[in-house]
N, C-alpha and C positions, 0 to 999 in steps of 0.2 A: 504494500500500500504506500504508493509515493506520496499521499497528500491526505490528511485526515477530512472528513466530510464533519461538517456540524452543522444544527439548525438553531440561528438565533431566537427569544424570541422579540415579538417587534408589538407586543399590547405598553405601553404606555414607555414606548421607547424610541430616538429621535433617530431617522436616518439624512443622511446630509446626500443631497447630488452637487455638485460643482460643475458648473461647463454650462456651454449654451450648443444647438444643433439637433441634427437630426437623432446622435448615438446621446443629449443625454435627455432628449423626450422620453424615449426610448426605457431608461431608467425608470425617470418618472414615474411615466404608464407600468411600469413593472411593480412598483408598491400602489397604485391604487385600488383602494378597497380593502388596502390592510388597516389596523389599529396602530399604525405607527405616527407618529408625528412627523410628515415629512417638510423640511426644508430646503429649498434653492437659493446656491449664490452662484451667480454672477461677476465678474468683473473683477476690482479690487479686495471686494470681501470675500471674497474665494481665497486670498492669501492669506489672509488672519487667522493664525490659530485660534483666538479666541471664538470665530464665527461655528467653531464644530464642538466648543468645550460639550462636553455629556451627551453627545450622539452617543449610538452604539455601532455603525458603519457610516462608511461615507464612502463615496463614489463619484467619480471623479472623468467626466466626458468632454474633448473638446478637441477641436482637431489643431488647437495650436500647442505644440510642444511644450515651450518655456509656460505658457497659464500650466500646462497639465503637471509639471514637474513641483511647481513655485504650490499650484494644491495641494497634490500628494503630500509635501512636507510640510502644510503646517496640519491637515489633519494628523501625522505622523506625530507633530510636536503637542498634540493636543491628546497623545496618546488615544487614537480611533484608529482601528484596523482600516485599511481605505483597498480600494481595486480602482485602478484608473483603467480605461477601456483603451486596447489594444497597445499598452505600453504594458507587459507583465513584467519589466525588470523594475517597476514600479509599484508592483501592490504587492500588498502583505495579503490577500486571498483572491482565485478565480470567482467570477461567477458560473456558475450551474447552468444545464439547460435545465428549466422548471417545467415542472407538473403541478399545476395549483389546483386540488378541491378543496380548498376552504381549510378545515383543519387536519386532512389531507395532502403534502405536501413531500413530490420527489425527487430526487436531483439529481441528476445525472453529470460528471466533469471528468473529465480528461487533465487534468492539470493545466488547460491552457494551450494544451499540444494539438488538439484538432477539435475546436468548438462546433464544426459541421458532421461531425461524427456523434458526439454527444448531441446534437440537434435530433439524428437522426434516429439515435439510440430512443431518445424521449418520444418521438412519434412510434414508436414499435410498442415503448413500457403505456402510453395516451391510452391506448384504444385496449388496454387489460382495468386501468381503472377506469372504474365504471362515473359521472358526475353526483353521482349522490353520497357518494364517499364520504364525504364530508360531512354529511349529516350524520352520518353515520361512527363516525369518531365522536362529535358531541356528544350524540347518545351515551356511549361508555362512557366518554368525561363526566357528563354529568351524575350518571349512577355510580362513579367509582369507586366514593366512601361506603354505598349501599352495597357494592360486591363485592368489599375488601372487609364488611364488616360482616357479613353472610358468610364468606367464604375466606375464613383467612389461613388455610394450606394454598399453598402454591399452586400445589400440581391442579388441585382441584378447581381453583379460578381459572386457569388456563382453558379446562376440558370443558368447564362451563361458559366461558368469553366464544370457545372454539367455536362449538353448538350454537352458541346465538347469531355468533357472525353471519351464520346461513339462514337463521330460524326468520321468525315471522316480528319480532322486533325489529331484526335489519332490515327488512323487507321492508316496513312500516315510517324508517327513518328516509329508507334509499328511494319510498315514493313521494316525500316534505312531509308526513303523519308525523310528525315529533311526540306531540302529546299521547297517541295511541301506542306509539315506539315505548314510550317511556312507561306506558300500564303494563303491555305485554313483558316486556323486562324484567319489571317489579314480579309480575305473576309466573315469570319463569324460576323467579331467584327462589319466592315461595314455595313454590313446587317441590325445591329442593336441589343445589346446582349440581351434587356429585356426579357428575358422567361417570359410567363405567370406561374400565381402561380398555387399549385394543391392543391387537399387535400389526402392525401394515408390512407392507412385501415391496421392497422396491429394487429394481434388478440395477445395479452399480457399477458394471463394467464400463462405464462412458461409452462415446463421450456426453459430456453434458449438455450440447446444445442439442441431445438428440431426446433427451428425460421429458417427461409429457409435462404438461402446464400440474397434473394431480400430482403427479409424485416430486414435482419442486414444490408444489405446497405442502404435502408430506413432510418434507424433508427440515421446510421452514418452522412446523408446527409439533416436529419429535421433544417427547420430554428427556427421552430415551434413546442414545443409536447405538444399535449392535451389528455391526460390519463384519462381513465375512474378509477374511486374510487377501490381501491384494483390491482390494476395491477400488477404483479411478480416487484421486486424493481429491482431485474437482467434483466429485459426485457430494462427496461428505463433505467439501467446505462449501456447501449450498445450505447446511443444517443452520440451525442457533449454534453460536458460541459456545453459547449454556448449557447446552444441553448435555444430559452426563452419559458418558461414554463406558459400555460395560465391552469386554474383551472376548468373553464365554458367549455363543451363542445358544448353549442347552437351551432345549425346548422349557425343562422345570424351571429353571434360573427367570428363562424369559415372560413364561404363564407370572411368576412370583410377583415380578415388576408391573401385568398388565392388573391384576389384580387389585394390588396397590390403588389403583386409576390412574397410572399411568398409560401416557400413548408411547410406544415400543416401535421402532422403525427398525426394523431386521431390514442392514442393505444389504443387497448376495450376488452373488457373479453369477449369477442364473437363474436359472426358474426356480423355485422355492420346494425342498426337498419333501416330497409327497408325506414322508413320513413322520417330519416335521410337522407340518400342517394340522396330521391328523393326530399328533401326540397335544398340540394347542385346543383345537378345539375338543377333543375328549377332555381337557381340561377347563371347559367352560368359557374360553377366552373367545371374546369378537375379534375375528381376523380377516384382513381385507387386503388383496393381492392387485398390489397397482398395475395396468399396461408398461408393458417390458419399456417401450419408448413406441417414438413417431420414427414413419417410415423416409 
């Protein structure tokens, strides 16, 4: 990882644009409709450090060199990270190409080394998130003291958050229902959240741009990976971080873990060993065997 990604955030926090032109409209139009407090300088006040004191970025567009330089440093001296557009031996960070659903939010970069790639990369990731996304994050914001105090094991918020993402709350945020999003939630947590655990099947010989859209979501959503010896290393760093890592794949070891309510991601260099399979389920456990991959 050449460059760490972070998300600021921008609710009652100032960002600065500097420059005049087409590249820093441009900006501009880029925070509108956030909760940030934006301000534009122009001209001489664009040199004053003091004109960016308590931003949280600044940005910095113009197509004359010496203004683009003489900004960049006084926001630097006012200690605000800055990005000047198309001069990167100037900014202390790239911009992203964005995906904006509201609280919702992905980004794609390159370090700066080909911003048309990352353009192109964000139109391929557009059309997986769906526009209601957003709503749909609130949702959980909102209830997240209620499902932290309902459910305060890990594993088991998880398997509960997992299920609703699909269920008829998300449905209900991702069509504007907020307020009916937010009953069905409430009447889901009541119900009780514990999901039973599973065990999933995902075949891991790479490569990875060939693993179906379910078994990257699998992969993202393991509480649990148990890999078979030699697996693609790209296959398993598509998992969480977090996710804790058992070495044994025994069928007993694996039923223990799904039992728990844990989700169990057996990754395998093949189709999943019949006898396996059928020592899981005679052991009660929900098992669910992803497409090997796309053609």
């Amino acid at each position: 990882m050449d460059a760490f990604p972070a998300f600021f955030p921008l609710d009652g926090r100032t960002v600065v644009v500097a420059g005049s032109g087409a590249a820093a409209q441009a900006k501009l139009r880029l925070f509108e409709g956030s909760p940030a407090r934006l301000v534009h300088l122009e001209g001489e006040a664009a040199r004053e450090p003091g004109a960016y004191e308590g931003a949280a970025l600044a940005f910095v567009a113009d197509p004359d060199d010496g203004f683009a330089a003489a900004a960049a440093a006084a926001a630097r001296a006012a200690h605000v990270p800055v990005n000047v557009v198309d001069r990167p031996a100037l900014c202390d960070f790239v911009t992203p190409a964005v995906i904006d659903r509201g609280e919702v939010v992905a980004a794609i970069g390159t370090g700066g080394a080909s911003p048309m790639l990352a353009t192109m990369l964000r139109h391929d990731i557009e059309t997986r998130v769906p526009e209601g996304a957003g709503r749909v994050a609130a949702l959980f914001r909102k209830l997240q003291d209620e499902v932290r105090g309902a459910l305060p094991e890990l594993h088991e918020r998880r398997a509960f958050l997992r299920d609703a993402l699909s269920g008829p709350a998300a449905q209900a945020a991702m069509a504007g229902d907020m307020d009916g999003a937010a009953r069905l939630l409430r009447e889901a947590l009541a119900r009780g959240g514990g999901a039973s655990g599973r065990v999933r099947f995902v075949e891991g010989s790479g490569p990875t741009d060939l693993l179906t859209l379910r078994a990257s979501r699998a992969l993202a959503a393991a509480d649990v990976l148990a890999p078979d010896p030699g697996v693609a290393p790209g296959v398993l760093s598509m998992a969480r971080r977090d996710a804790e890592r058992v070495e044994s794949a025994d069928a007993v070891a694996v039923a223990d873990l799904a039992r728990r309510g844990l989700t169990v991601l057996r990754v395998v260099n093949g189709p999943p060993s019949p006898a396996e399979l059928a020592a899981l389920r005679q052991a009660g456990v929900e098992v669910e065997v992803m497409p090997a991959a796309v053609s």
